[in-house]
N, C-alpha and C positions, 0 to 999 in steps of 0.2 A: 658489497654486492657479490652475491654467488656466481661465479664463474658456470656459464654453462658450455665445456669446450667439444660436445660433439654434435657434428652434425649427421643430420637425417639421411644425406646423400653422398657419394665422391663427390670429385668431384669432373665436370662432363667436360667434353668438345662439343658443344652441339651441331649437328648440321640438321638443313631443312628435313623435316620431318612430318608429311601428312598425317595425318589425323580425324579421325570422327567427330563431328561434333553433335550436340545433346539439344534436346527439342528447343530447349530454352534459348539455346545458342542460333539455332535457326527462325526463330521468333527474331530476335533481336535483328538476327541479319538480313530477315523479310524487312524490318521495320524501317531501316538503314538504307534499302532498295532503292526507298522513294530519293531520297535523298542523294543517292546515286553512288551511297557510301559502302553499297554490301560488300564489294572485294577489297578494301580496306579494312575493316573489320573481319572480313572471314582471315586476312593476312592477318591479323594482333591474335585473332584466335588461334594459329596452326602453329605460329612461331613462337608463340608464350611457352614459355616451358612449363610454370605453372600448370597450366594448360594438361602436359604431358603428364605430368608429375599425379596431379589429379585424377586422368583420366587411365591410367595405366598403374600405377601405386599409390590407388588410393589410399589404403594403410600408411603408407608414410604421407600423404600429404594430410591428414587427419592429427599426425603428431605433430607436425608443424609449429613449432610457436613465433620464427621469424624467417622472414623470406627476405633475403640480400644479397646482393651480389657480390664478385669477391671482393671489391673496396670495400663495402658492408663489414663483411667478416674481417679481415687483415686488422681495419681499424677497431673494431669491436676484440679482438683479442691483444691489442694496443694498449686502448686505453680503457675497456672493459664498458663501452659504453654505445648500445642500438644505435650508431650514428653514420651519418654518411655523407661528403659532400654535394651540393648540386650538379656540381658539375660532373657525375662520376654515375649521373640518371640517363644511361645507354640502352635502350634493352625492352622488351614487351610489357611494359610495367604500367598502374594508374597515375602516370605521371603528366603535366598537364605542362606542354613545353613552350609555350607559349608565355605563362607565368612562373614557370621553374622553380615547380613546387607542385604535392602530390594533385590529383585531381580534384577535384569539388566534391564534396559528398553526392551529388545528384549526377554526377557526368557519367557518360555510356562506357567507361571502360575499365570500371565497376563490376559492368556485368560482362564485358569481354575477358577478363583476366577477373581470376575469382581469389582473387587476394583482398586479404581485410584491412585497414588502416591498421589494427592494432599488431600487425605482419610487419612494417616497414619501421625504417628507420629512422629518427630523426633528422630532418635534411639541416646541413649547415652551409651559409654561405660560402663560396671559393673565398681561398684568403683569408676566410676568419678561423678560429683554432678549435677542431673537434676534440681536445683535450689533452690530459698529461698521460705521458707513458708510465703506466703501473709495474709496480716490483715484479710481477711475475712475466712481464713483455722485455722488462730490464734483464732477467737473469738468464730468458730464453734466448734474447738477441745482442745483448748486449751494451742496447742503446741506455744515456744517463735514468736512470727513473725520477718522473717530474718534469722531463722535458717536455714543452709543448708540440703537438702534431695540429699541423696546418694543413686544412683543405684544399686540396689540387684541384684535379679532373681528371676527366677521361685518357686513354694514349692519345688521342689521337688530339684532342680540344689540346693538351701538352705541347704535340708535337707543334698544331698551328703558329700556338702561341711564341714557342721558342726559335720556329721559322722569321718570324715580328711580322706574321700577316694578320697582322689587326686591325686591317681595312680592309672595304669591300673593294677598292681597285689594287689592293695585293691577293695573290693566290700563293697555298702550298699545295705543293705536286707532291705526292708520297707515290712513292712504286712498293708497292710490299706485296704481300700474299693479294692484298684487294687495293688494286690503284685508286688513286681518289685526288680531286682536288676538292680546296676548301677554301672560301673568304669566310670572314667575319664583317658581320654586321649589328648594327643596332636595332634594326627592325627585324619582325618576326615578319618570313613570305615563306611560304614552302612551295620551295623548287618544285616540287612535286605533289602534286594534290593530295593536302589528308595525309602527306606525308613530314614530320618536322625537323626543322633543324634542330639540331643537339645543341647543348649547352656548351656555350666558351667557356674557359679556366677563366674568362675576366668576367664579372659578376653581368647579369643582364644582358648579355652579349650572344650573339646566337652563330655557332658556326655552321654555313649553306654548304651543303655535299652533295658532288656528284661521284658515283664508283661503278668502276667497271670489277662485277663479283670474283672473279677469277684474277685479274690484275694478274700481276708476274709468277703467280704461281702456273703459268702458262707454259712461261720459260724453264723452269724447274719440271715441267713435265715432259716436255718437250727434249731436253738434254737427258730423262732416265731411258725415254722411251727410243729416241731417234741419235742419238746424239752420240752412238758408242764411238766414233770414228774420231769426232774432235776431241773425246774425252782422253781417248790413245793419243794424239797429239800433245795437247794442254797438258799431260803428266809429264810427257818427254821432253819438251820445251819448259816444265816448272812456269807456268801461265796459268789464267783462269779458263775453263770453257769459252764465258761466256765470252770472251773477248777473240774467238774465232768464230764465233756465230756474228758478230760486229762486222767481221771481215763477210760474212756472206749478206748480212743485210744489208750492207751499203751495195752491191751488186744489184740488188733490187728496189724499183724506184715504186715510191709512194703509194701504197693503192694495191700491192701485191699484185697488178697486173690484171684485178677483176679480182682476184680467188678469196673466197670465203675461208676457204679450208684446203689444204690441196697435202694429201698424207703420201703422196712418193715424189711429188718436188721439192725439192729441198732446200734451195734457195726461197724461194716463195712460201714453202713450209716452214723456214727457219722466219721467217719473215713474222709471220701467223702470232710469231710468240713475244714480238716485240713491237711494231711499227702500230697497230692495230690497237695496242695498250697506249703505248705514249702519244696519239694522234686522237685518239675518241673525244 
């Protein structure tokens, strides 16, 4: 098989990104109304990058010949083969998560994200092996060539699993950039209407998320913008910041006191960046 090792794009950060949508797209989203489904759809429309890709360059999305994400790619210059785990289908895609596997031929979001089947990559079970690592994966990383490469999942469906909350009466609490807790279940319910759980690293398994978007990247703004005083501390003492904003949030009890926001209290403002994250 011919190596095709470049791609059409860098590659992105994305962040939320409005966008226009095309007659055809507002047809569908009328149609979705009844159903009470139009801002769920008009959301798969804005966030698909696809979506941007197309509607902004279209020249490159016309050369297009596969659309993957970066587990897509990484393992595709691995073992040189269009493949991608299930668990590792995160993202605005015709993914049908429910069944954890691409959409149906007939299903609406086909026409919400305008990718083709022959665009995607063959989905492999978690756990089962998306193939041997090729000489030229061998010589560029160094890993044995012939070795097998096993289907994972997502970070995040990883991180659950390695927490061992593989029940729904276990939760993992992640503080990252976007706070989140997760169980795992065997049943498909979406927490949130029309909205689905992602796929667990354990086969048929569905991890339920709730995230606050911002999560501790709060705290990271909060200590570049507000925080030069502790920062001059924490170097002098050889400590972290954050662990003087600890001493000001335990000063403040639960609830900030009412304040949504408060940008020249400082306790209550230190508050803002932490209490409000691990409490939601």
């Amino acid at each position: 098989m011919k190596m095709v090792n470049r791609c059409a794009l860098p590659l992105y950060g994305w962040t939320r990104d409005e966008r226009g949508t095309t007659a055809a797209e507002r047809v569908l989203g009328a149609a979705f109304a009844v159903a009470g489904a139009s801002e769920t759809v008009a959301y798969l429309q804005a966030e698909a990058e696809a979506n941007w890709i197309r509607t902004n360059q279209p020249e490159i999305w016309k050369k297009t010949h596969k659309y993957l994400f970066l587990s897509g790619y990484l393992t595709y210059r691995l073992v040189g083969q269009f493949v991608d785990s299930v668990g590792c289908q995160v993202g605005y895609i015709p993914f049908d998560y429910k069944k954890q596997t691409w959409e149906g031929k007939n299903g609406w979001k086909w026409q919400a994200v305008p990718v083709e089947p022959r665009m995607l990559p063959k989905l492999i079970t978690q756990a089962q092996p998306l193939g041997q690592i090729t000489a030229n994966a061998s010589h560029d990383t160094g890993i044995p060539e012939g070795l097998t490469l096993i289907a994972a999942a997502a970070d995040k469906a990883c991180e659950v699993t390695g927490a061992g909350a593989l029940a729904p009466n276990v939760a993992c609490l992640s503080y990252g950039t976007t706070a989140t807790i997760n169980t795992t279940h065997s049943k498909y319910i979406e927490v949130i209407p029309l909205l689905p759980p992602y796929p667990s690293a354990v086969p048929m398994l569905y991890n339920f998320e709730i995230q606050i978007y911002r999560g501790f990247w709060m705290v990271s703004w909060f200590k570049h913008e507000f925080g030069l005083r502790e920062e001059k501390i924490s170097a002098e003492k050889g400590i972290q910041t954050e662990e003087l904003f600890d001493e000001l949030v335990n000063s403040v009890p639960a609830g900030s006191q009412g304040w949504f926001y408060n940008r020249t209290g400082r306790p209550d403002c230190v508050s803002q960046g932490l209490k409000p994250v691990a409490q939601s």
